[in-house]
LOPAFI-659191 format. One line per field, with one value per residue (C-alpha): z, x, y. Coordinates in steps of 0.25 Angstrom, whole numbers. Each point is the difference from the previous one (the first is absolute). Last residue first. Layout:
<rs>
Z: (Z; ...)
X: (X; ...)
Y: (Y; ...)
</rs>
This chain:
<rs>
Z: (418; -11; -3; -10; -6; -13; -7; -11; -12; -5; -14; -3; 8; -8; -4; 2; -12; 0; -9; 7; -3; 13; 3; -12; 1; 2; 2; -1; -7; -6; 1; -1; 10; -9; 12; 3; 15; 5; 8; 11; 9; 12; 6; 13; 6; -13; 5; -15; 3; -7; -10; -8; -13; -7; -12; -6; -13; -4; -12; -5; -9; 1; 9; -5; 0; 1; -15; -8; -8; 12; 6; -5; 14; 10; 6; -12; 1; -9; 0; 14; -1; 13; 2; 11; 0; 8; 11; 11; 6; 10; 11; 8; -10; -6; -14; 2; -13; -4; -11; -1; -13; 2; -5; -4; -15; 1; -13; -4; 11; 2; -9; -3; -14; -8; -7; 5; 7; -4; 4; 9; 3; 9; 1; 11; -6; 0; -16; -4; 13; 4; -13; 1; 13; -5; -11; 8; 10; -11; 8; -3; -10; 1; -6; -7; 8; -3; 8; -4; 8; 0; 13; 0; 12; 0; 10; -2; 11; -3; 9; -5; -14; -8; 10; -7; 5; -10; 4; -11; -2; -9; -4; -2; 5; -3; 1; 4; 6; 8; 13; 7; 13; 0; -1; -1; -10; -1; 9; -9; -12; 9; -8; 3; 2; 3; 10; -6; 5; -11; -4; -9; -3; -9; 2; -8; 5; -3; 9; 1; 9; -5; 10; -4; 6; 14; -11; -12; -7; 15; -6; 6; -13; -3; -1; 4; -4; 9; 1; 7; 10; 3; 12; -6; 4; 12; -2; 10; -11; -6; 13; -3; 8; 6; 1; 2; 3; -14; 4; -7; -4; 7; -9; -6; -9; -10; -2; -11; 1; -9; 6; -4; 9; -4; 9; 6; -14; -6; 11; -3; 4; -2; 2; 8; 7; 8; 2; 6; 3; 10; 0; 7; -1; 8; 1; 11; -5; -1; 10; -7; 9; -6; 8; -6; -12; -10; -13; -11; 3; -3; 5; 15; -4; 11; 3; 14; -1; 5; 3; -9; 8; -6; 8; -1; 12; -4; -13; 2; -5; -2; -5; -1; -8; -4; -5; -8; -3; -9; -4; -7; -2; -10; 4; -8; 8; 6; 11; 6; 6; 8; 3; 9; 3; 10; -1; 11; -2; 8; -2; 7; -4; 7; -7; 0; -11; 3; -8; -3; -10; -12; -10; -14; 0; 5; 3; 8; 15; -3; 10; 5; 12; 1; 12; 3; 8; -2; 4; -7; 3; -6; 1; -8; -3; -2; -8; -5; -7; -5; -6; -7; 16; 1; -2; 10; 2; 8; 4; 10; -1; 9; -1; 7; -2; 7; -6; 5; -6; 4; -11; -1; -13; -3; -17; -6; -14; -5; 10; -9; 5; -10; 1; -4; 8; 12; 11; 16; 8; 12; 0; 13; -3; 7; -2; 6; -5; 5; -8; 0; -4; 0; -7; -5; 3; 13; 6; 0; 6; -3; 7; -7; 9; -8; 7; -4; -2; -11; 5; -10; -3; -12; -7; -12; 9; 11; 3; 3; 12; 0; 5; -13; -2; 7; -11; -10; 6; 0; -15; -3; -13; -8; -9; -6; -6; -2; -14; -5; 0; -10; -10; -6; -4; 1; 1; 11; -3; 9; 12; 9; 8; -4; 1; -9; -6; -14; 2; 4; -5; 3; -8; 7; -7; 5; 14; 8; 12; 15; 5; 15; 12; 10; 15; -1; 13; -3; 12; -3; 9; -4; 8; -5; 6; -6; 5; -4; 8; 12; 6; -11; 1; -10; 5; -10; 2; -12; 3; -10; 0; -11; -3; -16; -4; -13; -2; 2; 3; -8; 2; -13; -8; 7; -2; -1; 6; 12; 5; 17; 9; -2; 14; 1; 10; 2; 11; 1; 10; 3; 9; 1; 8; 7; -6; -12; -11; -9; 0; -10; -4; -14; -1; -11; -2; -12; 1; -14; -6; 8; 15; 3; 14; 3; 12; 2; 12; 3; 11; -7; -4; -7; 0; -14; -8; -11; -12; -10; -9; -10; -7; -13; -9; 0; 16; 10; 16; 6; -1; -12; -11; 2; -11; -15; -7; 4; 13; 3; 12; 10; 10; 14; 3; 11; -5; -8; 10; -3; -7; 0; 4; -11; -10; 6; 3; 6; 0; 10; -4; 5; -6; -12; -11; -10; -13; -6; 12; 10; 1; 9; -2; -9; -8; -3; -13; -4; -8; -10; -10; 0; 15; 6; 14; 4; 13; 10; 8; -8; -12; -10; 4; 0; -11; 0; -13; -5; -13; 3; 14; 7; -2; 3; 15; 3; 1; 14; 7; 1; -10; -1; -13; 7; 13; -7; -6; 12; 6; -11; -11; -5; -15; -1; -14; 8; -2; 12; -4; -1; 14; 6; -5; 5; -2; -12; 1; 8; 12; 11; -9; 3; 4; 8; 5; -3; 15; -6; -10; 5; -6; 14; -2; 14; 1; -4; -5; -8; -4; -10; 0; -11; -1; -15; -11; -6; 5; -5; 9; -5; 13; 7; -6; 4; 14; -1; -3; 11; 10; -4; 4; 11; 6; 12; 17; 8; -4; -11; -6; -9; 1; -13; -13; -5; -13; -5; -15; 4; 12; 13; 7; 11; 6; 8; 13; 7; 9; 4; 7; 14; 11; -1; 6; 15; 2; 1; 0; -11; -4; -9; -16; -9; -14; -11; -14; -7; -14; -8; -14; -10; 7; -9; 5; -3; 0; 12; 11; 10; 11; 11; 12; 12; 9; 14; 8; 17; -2; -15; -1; -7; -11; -10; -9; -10; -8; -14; -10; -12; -11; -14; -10; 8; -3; 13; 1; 14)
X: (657; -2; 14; 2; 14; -2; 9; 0; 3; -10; 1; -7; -14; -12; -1; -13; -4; -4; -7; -2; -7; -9; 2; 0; 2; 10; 3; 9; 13; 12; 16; 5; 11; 2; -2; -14; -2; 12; 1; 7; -7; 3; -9; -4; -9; -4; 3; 4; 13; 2; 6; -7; 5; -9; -1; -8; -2; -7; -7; -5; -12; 3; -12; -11; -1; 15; 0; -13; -5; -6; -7; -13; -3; 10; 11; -1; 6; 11; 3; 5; 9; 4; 10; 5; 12; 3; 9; -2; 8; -5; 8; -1; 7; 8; -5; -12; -6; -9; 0; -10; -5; -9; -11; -5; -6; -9; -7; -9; 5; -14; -1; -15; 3; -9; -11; -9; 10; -8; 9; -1; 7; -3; 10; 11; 10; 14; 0; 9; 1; -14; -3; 9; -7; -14; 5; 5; -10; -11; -13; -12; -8; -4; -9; 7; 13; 9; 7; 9; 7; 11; 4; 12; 3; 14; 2; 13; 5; 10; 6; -5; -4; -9; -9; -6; -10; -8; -10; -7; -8; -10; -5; -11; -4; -12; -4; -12; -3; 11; -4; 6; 7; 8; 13; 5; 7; 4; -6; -5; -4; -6; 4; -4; 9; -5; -3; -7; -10; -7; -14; -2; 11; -6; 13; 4; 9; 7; 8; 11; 6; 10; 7; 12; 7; -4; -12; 2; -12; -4; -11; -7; -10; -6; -12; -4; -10; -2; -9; 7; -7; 2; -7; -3; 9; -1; -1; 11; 9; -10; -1; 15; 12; 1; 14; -3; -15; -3; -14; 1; -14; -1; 5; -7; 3; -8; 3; 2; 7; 4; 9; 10; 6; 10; 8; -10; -8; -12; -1; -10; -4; -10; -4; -8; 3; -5; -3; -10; 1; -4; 7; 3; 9; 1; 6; 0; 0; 14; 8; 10; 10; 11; 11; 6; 11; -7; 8; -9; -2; 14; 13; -5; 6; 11; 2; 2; -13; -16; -9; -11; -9; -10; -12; -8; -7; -8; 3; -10; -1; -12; 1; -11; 6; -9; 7; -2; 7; 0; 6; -3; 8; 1; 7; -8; -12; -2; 6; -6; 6; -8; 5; -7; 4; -5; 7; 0; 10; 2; 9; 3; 10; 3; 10; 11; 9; 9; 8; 13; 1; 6; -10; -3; 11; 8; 1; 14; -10; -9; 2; -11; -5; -11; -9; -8; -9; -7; -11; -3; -11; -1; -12; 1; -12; 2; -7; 10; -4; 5; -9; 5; 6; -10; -11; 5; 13; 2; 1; -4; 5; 2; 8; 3; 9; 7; 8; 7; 9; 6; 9; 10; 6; 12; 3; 11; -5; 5; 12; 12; 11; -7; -7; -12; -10; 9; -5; -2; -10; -6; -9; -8; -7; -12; -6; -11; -4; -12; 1; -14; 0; -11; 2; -11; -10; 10; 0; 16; 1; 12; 4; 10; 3; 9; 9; 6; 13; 6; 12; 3; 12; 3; 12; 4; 11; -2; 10; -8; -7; -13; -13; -8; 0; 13; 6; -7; 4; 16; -1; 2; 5; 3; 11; 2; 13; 4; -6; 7; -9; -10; -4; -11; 0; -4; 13; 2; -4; -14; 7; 1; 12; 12; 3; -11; 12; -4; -5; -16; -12; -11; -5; 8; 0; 7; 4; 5; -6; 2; 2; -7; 7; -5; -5; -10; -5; -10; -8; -8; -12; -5; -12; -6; -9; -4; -10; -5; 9; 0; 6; 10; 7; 11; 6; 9; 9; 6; 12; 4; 14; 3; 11; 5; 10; -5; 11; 14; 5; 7; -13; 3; 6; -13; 4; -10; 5; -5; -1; 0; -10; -9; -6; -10; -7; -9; -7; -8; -9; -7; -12; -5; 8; 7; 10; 4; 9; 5; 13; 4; 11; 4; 11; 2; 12; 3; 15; -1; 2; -6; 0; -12; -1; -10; -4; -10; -10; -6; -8; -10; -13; 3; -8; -4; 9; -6; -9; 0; -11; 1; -15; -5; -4; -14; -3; -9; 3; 3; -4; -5; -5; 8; 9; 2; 12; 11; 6; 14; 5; 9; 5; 5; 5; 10; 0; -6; -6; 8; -10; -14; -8; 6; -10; -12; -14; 8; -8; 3; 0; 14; 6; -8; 1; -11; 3; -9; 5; -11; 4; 4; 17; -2; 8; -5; 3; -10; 2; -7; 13; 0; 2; 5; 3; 6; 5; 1; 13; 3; 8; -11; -9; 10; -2; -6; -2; -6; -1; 8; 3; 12; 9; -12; 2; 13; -9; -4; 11; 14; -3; 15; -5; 5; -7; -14; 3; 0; -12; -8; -7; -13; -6; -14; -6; -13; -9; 7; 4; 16; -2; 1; 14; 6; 15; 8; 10; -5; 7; -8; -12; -12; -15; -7; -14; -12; -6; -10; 5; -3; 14; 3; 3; -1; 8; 2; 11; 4; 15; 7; 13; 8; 10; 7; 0; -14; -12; -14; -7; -14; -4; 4; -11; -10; 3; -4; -15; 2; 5; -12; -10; 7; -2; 7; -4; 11; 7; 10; 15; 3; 14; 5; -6; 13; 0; 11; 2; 12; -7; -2; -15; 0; -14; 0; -8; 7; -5; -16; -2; -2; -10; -12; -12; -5; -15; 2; -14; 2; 16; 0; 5; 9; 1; 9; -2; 12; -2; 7; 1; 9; 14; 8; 8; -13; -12; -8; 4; -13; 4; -8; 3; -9; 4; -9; 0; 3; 12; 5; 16; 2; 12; -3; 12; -5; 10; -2; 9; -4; 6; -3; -11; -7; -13; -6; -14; -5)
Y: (-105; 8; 8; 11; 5; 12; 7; 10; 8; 10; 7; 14; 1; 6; 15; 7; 8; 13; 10; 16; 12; -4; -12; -14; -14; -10; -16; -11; 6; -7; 2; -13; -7; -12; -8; 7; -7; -10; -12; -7; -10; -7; -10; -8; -7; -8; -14; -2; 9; 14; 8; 12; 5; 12; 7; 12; 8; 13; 1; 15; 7; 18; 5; 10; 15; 6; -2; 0; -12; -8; 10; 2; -2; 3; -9; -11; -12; -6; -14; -9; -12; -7; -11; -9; -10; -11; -7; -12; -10; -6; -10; -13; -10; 11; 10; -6; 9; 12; 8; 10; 8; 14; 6; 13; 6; 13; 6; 9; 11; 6; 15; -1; 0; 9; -4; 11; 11; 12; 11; 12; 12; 10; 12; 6; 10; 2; -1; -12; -5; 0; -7; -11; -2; 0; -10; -10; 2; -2; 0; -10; -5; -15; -12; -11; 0; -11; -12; -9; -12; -10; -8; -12; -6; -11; -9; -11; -10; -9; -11; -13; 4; 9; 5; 12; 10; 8; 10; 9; 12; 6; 14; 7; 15; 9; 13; 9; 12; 4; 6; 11; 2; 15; 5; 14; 6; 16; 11; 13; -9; -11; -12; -17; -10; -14; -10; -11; -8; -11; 2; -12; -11; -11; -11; -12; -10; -12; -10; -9; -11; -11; -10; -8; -10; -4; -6; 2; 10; 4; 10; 12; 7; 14; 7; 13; 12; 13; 9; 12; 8; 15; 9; 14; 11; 10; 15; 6; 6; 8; 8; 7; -2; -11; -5; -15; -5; -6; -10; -13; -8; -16; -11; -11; -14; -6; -17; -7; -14; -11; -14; -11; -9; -11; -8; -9; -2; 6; 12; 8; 14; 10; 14; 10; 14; 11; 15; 8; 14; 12; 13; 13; 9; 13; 14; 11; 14; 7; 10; 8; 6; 12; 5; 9; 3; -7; 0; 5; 15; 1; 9; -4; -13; -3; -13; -5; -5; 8; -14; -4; -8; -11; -7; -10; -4; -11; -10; -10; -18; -7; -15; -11; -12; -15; -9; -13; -14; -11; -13; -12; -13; -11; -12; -9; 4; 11; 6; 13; 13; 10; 15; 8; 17; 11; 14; 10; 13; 13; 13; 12; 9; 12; 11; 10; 6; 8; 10; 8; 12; 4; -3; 2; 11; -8; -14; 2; 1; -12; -8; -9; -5; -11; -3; -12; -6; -13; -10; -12; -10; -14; -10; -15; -10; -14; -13; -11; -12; -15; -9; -13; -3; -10; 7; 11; 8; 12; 13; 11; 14; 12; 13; 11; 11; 13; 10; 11; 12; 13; 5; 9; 6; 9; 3; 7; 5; 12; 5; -4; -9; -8; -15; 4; -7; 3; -9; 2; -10; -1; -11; -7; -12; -8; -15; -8; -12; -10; -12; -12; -14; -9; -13; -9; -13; -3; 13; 1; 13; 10; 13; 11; 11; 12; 11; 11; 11; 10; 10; 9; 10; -1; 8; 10; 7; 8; 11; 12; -9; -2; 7; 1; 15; 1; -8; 5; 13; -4; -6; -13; -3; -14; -5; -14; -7; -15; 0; 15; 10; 0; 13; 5; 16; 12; 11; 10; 14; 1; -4; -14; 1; -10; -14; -7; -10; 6; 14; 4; 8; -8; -11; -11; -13; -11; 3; -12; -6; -3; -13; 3; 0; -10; 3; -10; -8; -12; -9; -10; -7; -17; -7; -12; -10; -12; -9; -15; -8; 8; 13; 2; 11; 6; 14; 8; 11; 8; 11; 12; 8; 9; 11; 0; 7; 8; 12; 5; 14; 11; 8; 7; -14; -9; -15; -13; -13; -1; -15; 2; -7; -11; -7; -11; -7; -12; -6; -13; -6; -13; -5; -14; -7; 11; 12; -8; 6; 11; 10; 9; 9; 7; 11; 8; 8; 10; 8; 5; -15; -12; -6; -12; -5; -12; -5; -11; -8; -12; -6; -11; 2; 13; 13; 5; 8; 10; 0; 12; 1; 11; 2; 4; 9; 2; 2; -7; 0; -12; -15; -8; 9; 10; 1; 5; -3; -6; -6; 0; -11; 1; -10; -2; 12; 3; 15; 8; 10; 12; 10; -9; 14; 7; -7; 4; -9; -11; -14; -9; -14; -2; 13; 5; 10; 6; 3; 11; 8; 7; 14; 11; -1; 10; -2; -15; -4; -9; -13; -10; -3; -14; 1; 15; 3; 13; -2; 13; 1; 12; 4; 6; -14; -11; -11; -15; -3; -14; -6; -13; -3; -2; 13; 9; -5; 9; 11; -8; 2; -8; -12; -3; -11; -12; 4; 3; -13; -9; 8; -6; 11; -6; 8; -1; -4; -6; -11; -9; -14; 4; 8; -13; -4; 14; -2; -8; -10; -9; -7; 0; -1; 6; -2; 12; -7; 11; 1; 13; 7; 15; 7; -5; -14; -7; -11; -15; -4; -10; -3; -8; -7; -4; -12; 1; -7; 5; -3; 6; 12; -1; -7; 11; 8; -10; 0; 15; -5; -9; 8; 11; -12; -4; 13; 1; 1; -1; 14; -1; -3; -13; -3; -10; -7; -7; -5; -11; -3; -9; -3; 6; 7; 6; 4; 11; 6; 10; 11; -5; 14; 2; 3; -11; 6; -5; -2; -16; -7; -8; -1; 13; -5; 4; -6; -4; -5; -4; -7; -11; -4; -9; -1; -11; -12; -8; 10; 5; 8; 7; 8; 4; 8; 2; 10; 2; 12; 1; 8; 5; -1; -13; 2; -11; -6; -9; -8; -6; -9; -3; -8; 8; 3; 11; 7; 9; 2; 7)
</rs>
């Protein structure tokens, strides 16, 4: 370890010793008149000969405190007995970089097991520094790291909230359910379906979740966040082209404590947080974690005179941390998630059949065609009695979840001296019941009930590890994951006359399985040039089985026309399959001339499994499978401190070659309508470039700002016009095929997303914080259908929201209150939409939030 100081030193070692019958030698070298030139720490436990007993407990504290006027402080390394003092010494010499200013600092090491597979990286920080995430500065990534701290500033409430903190990120609901629509620099699939491996995969603790829905209420007492583009898999889990969403949770404490937090806002919304976490015996320690969110409906329905959109969740997190010996790591963590929450229904933007501003009269052949949006408060939804009987719920039910989501995960560690091996066995299981009106009308035309039946378990093993003297790092792993899923999907169709006029189900198996095996090596060359690669390997085979489609005699009568289908109708389908078999894989470089500048190029290919449609079958076409898609991408970027605590500079550029991509797109039966269907898209491209400045001007100011700007284009793609198709429809009353080559045209992504925020903070007393900021958010247009973007109803106006916050609280930090406000200029603005039946939609996003929050951690 190389520390430069020019000052008077004064040093004190405090050494916690806790491990029985070892031996710690400390060494310390000072040389220099009044100045601290070198020194090194090398410790080592040894057995007493003959002893067959293991040492039990961690070394807690060891730090070095160093005062002067340039004083560094090198403070509380965590880890098992044995460390690598190699690794300590190549982290010493990032501390060394950190030159004195005219305040004491104080630096920590610590030694723990990094689980994106570094093995025994040491963690240094400053206490007092001004920006998060120091380590992940040298990392050849453009990830975006979201800090528990800001998810709180920010009234981060689900995980929607999330596309506020990156740049170039969407994160939508799918046609109004608890289904996430992910999207990173424009790679996305819309799930429908619910069936289908995303383009952006998601993980809790290391656990992948192959549906989106599945992480419905579980974020909470988090640790971190981060956002991973481009392609993925070459390290752990499952491969994928566009990305990853890593959420990191609580671990167990080494002390007892424990917290509470109440938070009340607008419409009645309360969220109430609790956690406790400590030591059940010398080596074993436990957390729990629970969260309620109740109330917040904001929406209004004029013809049910009723309210709309309170929440109803309760979820709990327990963890157990054990430690049999020094070099073991057992894990075991199981969730439990309750829904009963209303859904934010939409608004119709377009509707093609005949209807009357306000849609509050019957449908008939003399009412007028026409768009029209309610008022932004205001939604409507139908249930008709032999929907409801059809589906066994109550006449009265409102657009609503009714999920109940639950799993355990066992993590197991061994330190096997030359490498790591670390193993996560993952079970998860959902129950759905859900009610939307894609619409949004009182009108019987697209009410949707859907259940679903779905487990998942995984299991994955790597082992990793650092040779050469740590110049070598590699990870080799292998992944399994098998899905099994029922599901059923009810549809009302009794005011689509003459097409329709009926009800339906939709029933289906789903069976799917992955295995992939991945290695990635790093190497350091000299003059501190590094390079990286990966590979994966992906088997996947996925069946639809037991495909069926019922039409069901409605309330309507249509005996008038051969059209509307007056009996029971059931059309069984032939089982469909997909099956592929893929390698992808990455390589690129990285230098780091100085300690705070790195710079970095990658290319790496990407690869998702085909999409298999499975919603409202009515036709064989439906069923054929698409191709798998890949993206060959093309990344380089920089991570820079410029000024040190003062200002840090992160960009990235990106180029990307997108074959194949899944899109679930309209096609036209002439006696029946639309009805979607998986495809592929050819070929497309996307670049773009995003930013992340953080500015510490002065003491108590803290600025972040993330800029993201993207463009993509189709090159190769003809496909349905829905805009057309239903202009036609309107116009004529008929059903017709109408495509459009799309080359060149605008892929429809939101071009360009702004976020950050501006704290102040100041010792407003001698033992108390004062805190208050601002947070933005600018999102551009985005297209809901393609070739959308110049027709109304088809794509979503730009906005910008604003937030703020003031929290108070003592430096002990065991208590806080907070008030804040979401939306201040109360806007009226929508997040997502899409298309049913004769229908364009756009789900509204909440008006203005008021609220108060009071926490304590003791």
């Amino acid at each position: 370890m190389q520390i430069k100081r020019h000052k008077i030193v004064k040093y004190k070692i405090s050494i916690a010793n806790r491990i029985k019958n070892n031996i710690l030698k400390l060494k310390i070298k000072i040389m220099g008149l009044g100045m601290l030139k070198s020194g090194w720490i090398e410790r080592r436990a040894v057995l007493f000969s003959g002893e067959k007993r293991r040492a039990t407990s961690y070394i807690n504290t060891l730090s070095l405190v160093v005062y002067g006027v340039a004083g560094l402080t090198v403070a509380r390394e965590e880890g098992y007995a044995r460390s690598n003092a190699a690794q300590v010494g190549a982290w010493s010499n990032n501390a060394a970089s950190v030159h004195g200013k005219k305040k004491l600092k104080k630096i920590e090491v610590k030694n723990t097991a990094y689980q994106s597979a570094h093995s025994e990286d040491i963690d240094v920080k400053s206490r007092r520094a001004a920006f998060n995430f120091t380590r992940e500065q040298h990392e050849a990534n453009s990830d975006t790291h979201i800090s528990a701290e800001r998810l709180k500033q920010q009234g981060v409430v689900s995980i929607f909230n999330l596309q506020n903190l990156a740049p170039n990120l969407s994160i939508q609901q799918s046609n109004g359910t608890s289904t996430v629509d992910f999207n990173i620099r424009g790679i996305g699939m819309r799930d429908i379906t619910n069936n289908n491996t995303q383009s952006v995969m998601t993980y809790i603790d290391g656990v992948a979740y192959p549906f989106s829905s599945m992480i419905t209420g579980q974020l909470f007492d988090v640790s971190a966040v981060s956002i991973k583009p481009g392609p993925v898999g070459f390290e752990h889990g499952q491969a994928d082209t566009g990305g990853e969403v890593n959420i990191v949770t609580n671990d167990p404490t080494d002390k007892l404590h424990g917290g509470l937090s109440e938070d009340i806002a607008s419409y009645a919304r309360s969220r109430t947080d609790a956690y406790i976490s400590g030591p059940i015996t010398e080596n074993l320690g436990f957390r729990i974690a629970a969260q309620t969110l109740q109330g917040g409906g904001w929406q209004y329905s004029p013809s049910h005179n009723t309210n709309l959109g309170d929440a109803d969740t309760g979820a709990v997190r327990g963890k157990l941390k054990w430690n049999p010996d020094s070099k073991t790591e057992i894990k075991l963590t199981a969730q439990w998630v309750q829904d009963r929450s209303e859904n934010i229904n939409g608004v119709t933007t377009v509707n093609s059949l005949p209807s009357r501003p306000g849609n509050l009269v019957s449908l008939n052949g003399s009412s007028p065609a026409g768009s029209y949006v309610l008022p932004y408060r205001q939604t409507e939804w139908s249930m008709d009695p032999a929907f409801a009987n059809l589906i066994g719920r109550n006449a009265n039910l409102k657009p609503s979840e009714r999920n109940v989501l639950w799993g355990f995960n066992l993590r197991f560690v061994r330190d096997l001296n030359f490498a790591k091996l670390e193993t996560i066995s993952a079970y998860e299981t959902e129950h759905r019941g859900e009610f939307i009106d894609e619409d949004a009308t009182i009108w019987r035309t697209g009410d949707e009930y859907r259940t679903i039946s779905t487990n998942s378990f995984s299991q994955e093993i790597k082992l990793y590890g650092n040779s050469l003297h740590d110049r070598l790092k590699w990870i080799v792993g292998a992944y399994y994951n098998r899905v099994q899923s029922k599901q059923n999907e009810f549809l009302d169709f009794t005011d689509y006359t003459p097409a329709r006029g009926y009800l339906s189900q939709t029933k289906f198996n789903d069976d799917q399985q992955t295995f992939s095996q991945y290695a990635h090596l790093s190497y350091q060359l000299p003059r501190h040039v590094t390079l990286f690669g990966g590979i994966s390997h992906e088997a996947d085979d996925r069946q639809l089985y037991n495909l069926h489609t019922i039409h069901y005699a409605s309330s309507n009568l249509c005996s008038a026309t051969k059209l509307c289908q007056a009996q029971t109708q059931d059309l069984g389908f032939a089982a469909s399959g997909a099956a592929s078999n893929q390698f992808s894989g990455e390589i690129g470089v990285q230098w780091q001339p100085v300690q705070n500048f790195m710079y970095y190029f990658k290319v790496s290919k990407g690869f998702k499994p085909g999409a298999l449609t499975a919603n409202n079958t009515v036709v064989q076409e439906q069923l054929v499978p698409t191709k798998p898609e890949t993206v060959l991408a093309y990344e380089t970027g920089f991570k820079s401190d410029i000024i040190k605590n003062k200002v840090r500079l992160n960009a990235a550029a990106f180029y990307y070659d997108y074959r194949g991509q899944e899109l679930a797109s309209p096609i036209v039966l002439p006696q029946y309508g639309t009805i979607g269907k998986y495809i592929n898209i050819p070929h497309s491209e996307i670049w773009g470039i995003e930013a992340t400045l953080e500015l510490h001007p002065f003491k108590n100011l803290f600025i972040s700002q993330n800029i993201g700007y993207q463009r993509g284009n189709y090159i190769r793609f003809e496909a349905t016009d829905l805009p057309a198709v239903n202009a036609h429809y309107k116009n004529t009353g008929q059903w017709a095929q109408i495509n459009t080559n799309y080359a060149n045209e605008d892929m429809g992504n939101p071009k360009l997303t702004l976020n950050g925020f501006a704290n102040y903070r100041v010792n407003a007393f001698r033992y108390y914080q004062w805190e208050t900021g601002l947070d933005w958010q600018y999102r551009s247009t985005q297209a809901t259908s393609v070739g959308g973007l110049n027709t109304y109803g088809y794509h979503l106006p730009p906005y910008f929201t604003l937030g703020a916050h003031m929290s108070f609280r003592p430096n002990s930090g065991k208590w806080n209150v907070t008030v804040y406000g979401s939306n201040l200029a109360n806007r009226k603005y929508y997040t997502a939409g899409g298309s049913v039946t004769v229908s364009q939609y756009w789900l509204p996003a909440p008006p203005r939030f008021i609220g108060a929050r009071v926490g304590f951690d003791l």
